[in-house]
C-alpha positions, 0 to 999 in steps of 0.5 A: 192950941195944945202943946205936943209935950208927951203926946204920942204921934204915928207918922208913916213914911216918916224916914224923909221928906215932909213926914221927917220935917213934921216928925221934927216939928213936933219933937221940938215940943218933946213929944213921942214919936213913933216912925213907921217907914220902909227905909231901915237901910241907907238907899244909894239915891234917898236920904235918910233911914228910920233910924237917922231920923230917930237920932234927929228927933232926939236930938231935937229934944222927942223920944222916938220908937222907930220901927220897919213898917210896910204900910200895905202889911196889915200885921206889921202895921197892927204890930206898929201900932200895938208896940207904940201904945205898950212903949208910950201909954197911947196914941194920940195923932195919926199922920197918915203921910205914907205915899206913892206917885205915879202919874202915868197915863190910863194906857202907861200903867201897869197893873202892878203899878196901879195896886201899889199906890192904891195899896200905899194911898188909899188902902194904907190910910184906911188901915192905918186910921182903923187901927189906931182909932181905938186908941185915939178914942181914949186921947184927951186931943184926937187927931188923924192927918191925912196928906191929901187934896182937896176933893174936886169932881173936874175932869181936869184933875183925872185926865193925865194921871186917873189912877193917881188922882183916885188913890189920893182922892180915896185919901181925902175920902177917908178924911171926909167919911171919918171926920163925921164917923167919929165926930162924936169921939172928938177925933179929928180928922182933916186933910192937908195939901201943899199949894206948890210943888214940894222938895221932896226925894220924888221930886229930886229923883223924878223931875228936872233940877228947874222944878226941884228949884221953884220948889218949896221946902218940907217945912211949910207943910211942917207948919201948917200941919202942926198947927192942925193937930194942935188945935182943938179936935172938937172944933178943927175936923174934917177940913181940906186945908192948903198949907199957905193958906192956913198959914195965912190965917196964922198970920205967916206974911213970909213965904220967901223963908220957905222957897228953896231958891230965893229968886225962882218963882214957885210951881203950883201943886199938881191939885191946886 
């Protein structure tokens, strides 16, 4: 396993939820990170800003370059990138978190709703990774992580919500198709999915107060994807890894630790 120390990490999204808790793993190990996130300006119903997250990181001992990004803005992420690599030297891990959900049914959706989680999901991710890759090339220890399921051809994951499921489908796309792309760069690149529902914003501000109870914690997800981006990019790409069970094979036994209420059964993901 590589430890963090000084490696330069992009995280989009990463002003709450699971890319915050990841953003604060790795600042643990002292490493750079770079948050690239819409919310500059305390929301009335979400938490967190890219700048109390920066203060977060710091104070769990990382150096921070939080900048305003829409990830569906090709010259503001190009501009993320270029400031990351000028201020630290490189990047050496993309985190591809950045998402939008809209579980909407084929006639429900409107066209309008329908371009932003394919611009957020799967068009960001793509973007994000091309523009970073050539700086990844010249890490010691390559790594892009997208936040996606497995890929599953069963009509049951398209039936309710089609459009969602092929955007993050079109996530875990770019994850198998660049895994071997740029295998010879020793870029890794995997996918990582929770195996319940997570206690993220979406959830508390979308679903009823009994989900957001037999949800898990960010931190799970934290977890698991550290031990992914530490370890060897040669030997760890192109993978479809579900949290509890990488943190199985780790040798994690309490799960209890991660649920956010103690005596509530956890809910199963929506792709799992």
């Amino acid at each position: 396993m590589h430890n963090l120390k000084n490696k330069t990490i992009f995280i989009t999204g990463a002003s709450r939820g699971i890319g915050r808790e990841i953003a604060l793993k790795c600042a643990c190990d002292g490493a750079n990170i770079i948050i690239a996130a819409k919310t500059a300006e305390k929301h009335p119903k979400l938490e967190g800003t890219i700048y109390t997250v920066a203060d977060e990181i710091i104070a769990a001992g990382g150096r921070v370059l939080p900048i305003i990004v829409d990830v569906r803005d090709e010259a503001m992420v190009s501009e993320a990138v270029n400031q990351a690599v000028s201020t630290f030297g490189g990047i050496d891990i993309l985190i591809n978190n950045a998402s939008a959900i809209n579980l909407s049914s084929t006639l429900d959706l409107p066209a309008k709703k329908f371009d932003l989680i394919f611009s957020v999901n799967m068009r960001a991710t793509f973007m994000c990774s091309k523009l970073c890759i050539p700086h990844l090339k010249k890490s010691a220890n390559p790594h892009i992580l997208n936040l996606s399921p497995p890929l599953s051809m069963k009509p049951k994951w398209f039936k309710k919500h089609v459009a969602y499921t092929i955007s993050k489908y079109g996530m875990s796309m770019c994850t198998l198709g660049m895994a071997e792309e740029f295998k010879n760069d020793g870029i890794a690149v995997n996918s990582l999915w929770p195996k319940t529902i997570i206690a993220t914003a979406a959830i508390a501000n979308n679903m009823s107060k009994i989900i957001y109870h037999m949800s898990r914690k960010p931190a799970i997800v934290a977890d698991a994807a550290y031990q992914i981006i530490t370890s060897h990019s040669r030997e760890v790409t192109g993978n479809f890894f579900i949290d509890e069970f990488l943190l199985k094979t780790k040798g994690v036994k309490n799960f209890r630790q991660y649920a956010m209420h103690r005596f509530v059964p956890v809910l199963p993901d929506l792709f799992v």
